[in-house]
Structures are given as structure tokens and as C-alpha cells.
C-alpha positions as CSV (number, residue, x, y, z in Angstrom):
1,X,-57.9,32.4,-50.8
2,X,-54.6,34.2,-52.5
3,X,-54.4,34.0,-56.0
4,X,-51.0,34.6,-55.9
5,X,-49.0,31.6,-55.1
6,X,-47.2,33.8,-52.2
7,X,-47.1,33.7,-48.7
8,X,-48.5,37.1,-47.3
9,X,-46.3,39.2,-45.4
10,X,-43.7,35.3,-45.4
11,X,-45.8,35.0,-42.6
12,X,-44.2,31.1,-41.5
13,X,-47.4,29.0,-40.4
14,X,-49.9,30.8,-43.0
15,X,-47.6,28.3,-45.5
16,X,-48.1,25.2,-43.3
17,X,-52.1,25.1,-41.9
18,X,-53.5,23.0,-44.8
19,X,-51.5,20.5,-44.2
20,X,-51.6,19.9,-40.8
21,X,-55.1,18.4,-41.7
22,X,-54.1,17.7,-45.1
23,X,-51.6,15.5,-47.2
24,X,-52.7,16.2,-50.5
25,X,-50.4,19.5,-51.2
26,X,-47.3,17.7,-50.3
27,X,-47.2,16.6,-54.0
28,X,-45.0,18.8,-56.4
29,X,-47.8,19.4,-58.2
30,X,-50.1,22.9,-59.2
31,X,-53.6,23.1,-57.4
32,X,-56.6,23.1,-59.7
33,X,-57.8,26.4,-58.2
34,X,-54.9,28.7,-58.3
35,X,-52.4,27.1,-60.0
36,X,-49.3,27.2,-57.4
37,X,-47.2,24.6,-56.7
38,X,-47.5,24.8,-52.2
39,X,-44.9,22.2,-52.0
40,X,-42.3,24.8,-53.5
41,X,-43.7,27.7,-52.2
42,X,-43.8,25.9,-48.9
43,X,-39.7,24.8,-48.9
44,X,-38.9,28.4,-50.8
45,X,-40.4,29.8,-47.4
46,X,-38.5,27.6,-45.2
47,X,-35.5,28.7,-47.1
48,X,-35.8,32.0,-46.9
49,X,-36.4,32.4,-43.6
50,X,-33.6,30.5,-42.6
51,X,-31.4,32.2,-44.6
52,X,-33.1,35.6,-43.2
53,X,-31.5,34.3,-39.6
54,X,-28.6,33.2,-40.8
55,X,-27.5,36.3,-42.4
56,X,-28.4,39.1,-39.7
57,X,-25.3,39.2,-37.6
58,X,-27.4,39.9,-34.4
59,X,-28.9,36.3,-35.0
60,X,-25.6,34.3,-34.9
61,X,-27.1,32.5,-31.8
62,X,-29.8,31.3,-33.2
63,X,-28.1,30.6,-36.7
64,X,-25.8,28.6,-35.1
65,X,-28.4,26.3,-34.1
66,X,-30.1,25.9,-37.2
67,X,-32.8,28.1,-35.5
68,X,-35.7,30.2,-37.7
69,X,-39.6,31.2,-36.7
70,X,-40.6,34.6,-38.5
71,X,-44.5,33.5,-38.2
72,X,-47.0,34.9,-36.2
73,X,-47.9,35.0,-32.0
74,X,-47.3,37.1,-28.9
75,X,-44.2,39.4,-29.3
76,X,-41.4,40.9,-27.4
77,X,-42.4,39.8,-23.1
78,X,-45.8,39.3,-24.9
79,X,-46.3,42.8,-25.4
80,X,-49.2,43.0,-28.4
81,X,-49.7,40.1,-31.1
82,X,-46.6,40.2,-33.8
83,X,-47.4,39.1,-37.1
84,X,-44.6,40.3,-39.5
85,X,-43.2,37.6,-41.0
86,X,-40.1,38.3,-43.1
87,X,-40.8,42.1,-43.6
88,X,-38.6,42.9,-40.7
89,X,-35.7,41.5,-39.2
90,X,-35.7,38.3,-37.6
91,X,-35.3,39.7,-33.6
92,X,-38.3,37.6,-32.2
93,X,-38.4,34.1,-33.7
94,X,-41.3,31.4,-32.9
95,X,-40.2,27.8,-32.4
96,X,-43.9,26.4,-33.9
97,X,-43.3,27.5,-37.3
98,X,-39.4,25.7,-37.1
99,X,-41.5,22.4,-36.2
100,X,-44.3,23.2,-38.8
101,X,-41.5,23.8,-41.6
102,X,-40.6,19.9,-41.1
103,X,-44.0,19.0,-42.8
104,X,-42.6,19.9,-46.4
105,X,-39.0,18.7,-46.2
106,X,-37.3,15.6,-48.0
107,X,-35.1,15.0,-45.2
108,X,-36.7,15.0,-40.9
109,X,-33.3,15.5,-39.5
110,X,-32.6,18.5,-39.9
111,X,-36.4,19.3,-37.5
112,X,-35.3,16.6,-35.4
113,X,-32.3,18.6,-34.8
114,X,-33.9,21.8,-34.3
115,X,-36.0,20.0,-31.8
116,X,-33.1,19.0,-30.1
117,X,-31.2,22.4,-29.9
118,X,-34.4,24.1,-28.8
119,X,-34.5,21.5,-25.9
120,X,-30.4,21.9,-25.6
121,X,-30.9,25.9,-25.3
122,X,-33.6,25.6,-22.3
123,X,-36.4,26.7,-25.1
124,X,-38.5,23.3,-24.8
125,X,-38.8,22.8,-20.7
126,X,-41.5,20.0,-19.5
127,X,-44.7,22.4,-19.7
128,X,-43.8,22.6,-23.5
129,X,-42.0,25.0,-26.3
130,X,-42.0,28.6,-25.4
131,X,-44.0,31.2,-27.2
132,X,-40.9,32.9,-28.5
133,X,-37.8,33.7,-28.4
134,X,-35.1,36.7,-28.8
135,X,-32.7,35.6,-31.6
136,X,-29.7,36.1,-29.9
137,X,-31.1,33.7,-27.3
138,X,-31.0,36.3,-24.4
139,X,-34.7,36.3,-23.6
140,X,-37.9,34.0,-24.3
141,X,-41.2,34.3,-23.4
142,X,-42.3,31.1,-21.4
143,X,-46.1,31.6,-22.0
144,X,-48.0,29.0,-24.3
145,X,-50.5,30.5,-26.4
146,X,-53.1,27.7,-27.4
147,X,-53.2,28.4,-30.8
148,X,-49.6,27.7,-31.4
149,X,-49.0,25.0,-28.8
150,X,-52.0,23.4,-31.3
151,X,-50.0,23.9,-34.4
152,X,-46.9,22.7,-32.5
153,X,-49.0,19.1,-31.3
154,X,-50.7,18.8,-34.7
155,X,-47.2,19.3,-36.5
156,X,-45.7,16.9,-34.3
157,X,-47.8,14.5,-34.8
158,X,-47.5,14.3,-38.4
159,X,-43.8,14.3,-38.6
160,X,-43.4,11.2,-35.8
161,X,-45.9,9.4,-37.6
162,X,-43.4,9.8,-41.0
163,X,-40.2,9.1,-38.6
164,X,-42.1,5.8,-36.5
165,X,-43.9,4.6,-40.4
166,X,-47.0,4.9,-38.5
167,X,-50.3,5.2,-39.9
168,X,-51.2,8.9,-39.6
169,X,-54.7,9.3,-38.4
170,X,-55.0,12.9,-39.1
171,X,-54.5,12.5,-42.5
172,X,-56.6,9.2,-42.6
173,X,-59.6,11.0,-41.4
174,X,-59.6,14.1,-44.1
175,X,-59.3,11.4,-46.8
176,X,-62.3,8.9,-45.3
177,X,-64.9,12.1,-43.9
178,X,-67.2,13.3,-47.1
179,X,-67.3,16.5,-46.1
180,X,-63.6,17.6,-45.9
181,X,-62.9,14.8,-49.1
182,X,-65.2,17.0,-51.4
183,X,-63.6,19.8,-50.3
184,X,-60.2,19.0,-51.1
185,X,-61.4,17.5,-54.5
186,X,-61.6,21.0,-55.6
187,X,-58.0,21.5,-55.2
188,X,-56.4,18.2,-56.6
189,X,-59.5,16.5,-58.3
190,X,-57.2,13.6,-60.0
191,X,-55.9,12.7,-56.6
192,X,-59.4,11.2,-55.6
193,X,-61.0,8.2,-56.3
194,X,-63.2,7.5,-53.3
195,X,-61.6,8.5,-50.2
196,X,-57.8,7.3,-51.7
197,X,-55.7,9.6,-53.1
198,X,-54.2,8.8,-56.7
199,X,-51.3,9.6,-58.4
200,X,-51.4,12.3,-61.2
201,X,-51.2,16.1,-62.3
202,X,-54.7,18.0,-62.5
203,X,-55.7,17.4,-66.0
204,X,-56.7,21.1,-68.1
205,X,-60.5,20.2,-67.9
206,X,-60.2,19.7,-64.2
207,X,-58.1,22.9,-63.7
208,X,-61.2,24.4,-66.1
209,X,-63.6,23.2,-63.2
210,X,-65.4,20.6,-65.5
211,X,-64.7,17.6,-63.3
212,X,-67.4,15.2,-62.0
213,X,-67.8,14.9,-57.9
214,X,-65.5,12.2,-56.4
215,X,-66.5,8.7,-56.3
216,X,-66.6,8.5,-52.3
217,X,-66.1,5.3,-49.8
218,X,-69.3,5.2,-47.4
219,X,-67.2,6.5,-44.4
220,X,-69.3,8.3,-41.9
221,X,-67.3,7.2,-39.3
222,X,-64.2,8.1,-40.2
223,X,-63.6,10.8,-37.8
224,X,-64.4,8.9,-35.0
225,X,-62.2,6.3,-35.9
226,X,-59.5,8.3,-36.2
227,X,-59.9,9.5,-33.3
228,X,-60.1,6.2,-31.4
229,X,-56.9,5.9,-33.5
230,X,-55.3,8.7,-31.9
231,X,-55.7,8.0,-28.7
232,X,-54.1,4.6,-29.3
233,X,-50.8,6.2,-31.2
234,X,-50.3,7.7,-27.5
235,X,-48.9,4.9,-26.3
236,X,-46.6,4.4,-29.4
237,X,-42.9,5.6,-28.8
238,X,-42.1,8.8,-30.9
């Protein structure tokens, strides 16, 4: 856990894998344990590494289309694992973390719109997003790592559930299961009452750690009926 209220290395989906289980740090509000607001640090991210695309004249291709990814995944014709986040230049860019980004902003249209150059510019065919891509769109690498094509479905999820006004199951199920409700307490104790969040800043006892366990629903099964849920949503439109 970093203390520091920084993204390591601006490493793209480090910022965004709480809360593709999540919803409680999409408040702008500091975490009882270190302090940082995530929802600023997450955007500042987004921000930056947009900006980091659209000021390297090499990535004018990719600028053009509103196009950013300095995360983590296989690099150059999947030679090695790349990892370097904004400490070097934006040549290799990975479409997840442009879908993950969406899970912090105001406004879906512009990720809607970077879903829809990605498909315009051949980088989405049917099996799926590519790993990566070159940023001045000359080369991409058409292999699907798991791990990412996870972040991609789980990110994807979310942010048609907000578009649609569905119910989001994900979500649903880390607020009704005990286990991951008491651990999120830890983090944003005044959002809890049972498994519901409420509304409200971390008070200074709670950020002192002198807060009483969460008064939890009796929901055992809320996993399982989330997933049941999910499996419905499939047949929803996006």
C-alpha cells in the first residue's frame, strides 16, 4: 500500500484496479488510511498521460484520436513485459488503460469516443482490443493477454452499466459480501452502514482508526447473486 498518494512509475491501470471491484473511491474525498484523494489522483493521471501523447510530435496519430495507454503489458511485437508508465515516452500505448481511465471521468463521451476510434483505426477487430499499439499507429500487437483483456471486460462493464442506468452487479456484490465490505470499511468507514454506502467525509477519529466495525446486512449470498445478475445484464443492449 503507497503512502504517498502517487501513482508509481504513472503506471495507467495501477490508478484504476480498486475500482473495477469497487465504487467507494469514486467520491472526492481522502481515504482513512492514507489520506489521498484517488478520485483526483486518478483524473490528474488520465490528464497527464494524455497530455504526454499529445505533446510528443511522433504521437500526432494517436493524439489526433484522443488516443493515451502508458500502463503496463507485453511491449514492442511482445518482446518482454513493458511496465514504464510515464517515465519514458509514450511509443507503445495500451488501449485497456484508455477504457479503464473512463471509470473516474464526469463525462463517458469522451471513452465512448476512444472506443470508437480504436474500432475506426482497425485496433478493436471481433477477437477483441489488441495488446498494444505503436503511437504513430504503424504497428500493433494483435495478441490478448488475459490479464488485460480482464481489466478491459471488467472496465467495460462498469462504464455501460453508468451509460444504460443499469444496476451494476459488480459493485452490488462488494457492498452486500462481509468479507470485502469490512475490508473496504477500513478505507472510507463513514460510507458504511450495513452493506449501503453513506454520504460523508471520514471523520478525524475514524481517520485515527477508532471506529467501530460496520453494522453489516446478513448477505451471504451476495456474490452469487450477483453473479446470476451478471449473466442476466448479457442480454441487455450496451
Amino acid at each position: 500500500m503507497s503512502w504517498s498518494g502517487k501513482v508509481p512509475d504513472g503506471v495507467g491501470f495501477v490508478a484504476e484496479l480498486q475500482s473495477l471491484f469497487y465504487p467507494h473511491f469514486d467520491g472526492p474525498r481522502p481515504d482513512a488510511v492514507t489520506g489521498a484523494d484517488w478520485l483526483r489522483v486518478r483524473r490528474d493521471l488520465a490528464r497527464d498521460q494524455a497530455a504526454a501523447v499529445a505533446q510528443d510530435p511522433l504521437a500526432r496519430p494517436a493524439a489526433r484520436l484522443g488516443l493515451f495507454g502508458q500502463s503496463a503489458g507485453e511491449g514492442f511485437r511482445g518482446r518482454g513485459y513493458l511496465a514504464d508508465g510515464l517515465r519514458a515516452r509514450p511509443a507503445v500505448l495500451h488501449p485497456h488503460y484508455a477504457l479503464m481511465a473512463g471509470l473516474s471521468a464526469d463525462d463517458l463521451g469522451p471513452t465512448w469516443d476512444r472506443v470508437r476510434a480504436l474500432e475506426g483505426a482497425g485496433l478493436m477487430p471481433p477477437w477483441g482490443l489488441v495488446e498494444n499499439f505503436t503511437s504513430d499507429l504503424a504497428e500493433y500487437l494483435p495478441v490478448q493477454g488475459s490479464l488485460n483483456a480482464a481489466f478491459e471486460c471488467l472496465a467495460t462493464y462498469h462504464l455501460a452499466a453508468r451509460t444504460g442506468g443499469w444496476s451494476d452487479r459488480i459493485y452490488e456484490a462488494a457492498r452486500s459480501c462481509d468479507a470485502t465490505s469490512r475490508a473496504i470499511e477500513l478505507f472510507f468507514p463513514d460510507q458504511f452502514d450495513g452493506a449501503r454506502p453513506v454520504h460523508g467525509a471520514p471523520g478525524a477519529d475514524a481517520a485515527a482508526g477508532s471506529h467501530s466495525l460496520p453494522r453489516l446486512a446478513r448477505a451471504g449470498k451476495g456474490l452469487s447473486i450477483a453473479a446470476q445478475g451478471l449473466a442476466s445484464d448479457r442480454t441487455r443492449p450496451a
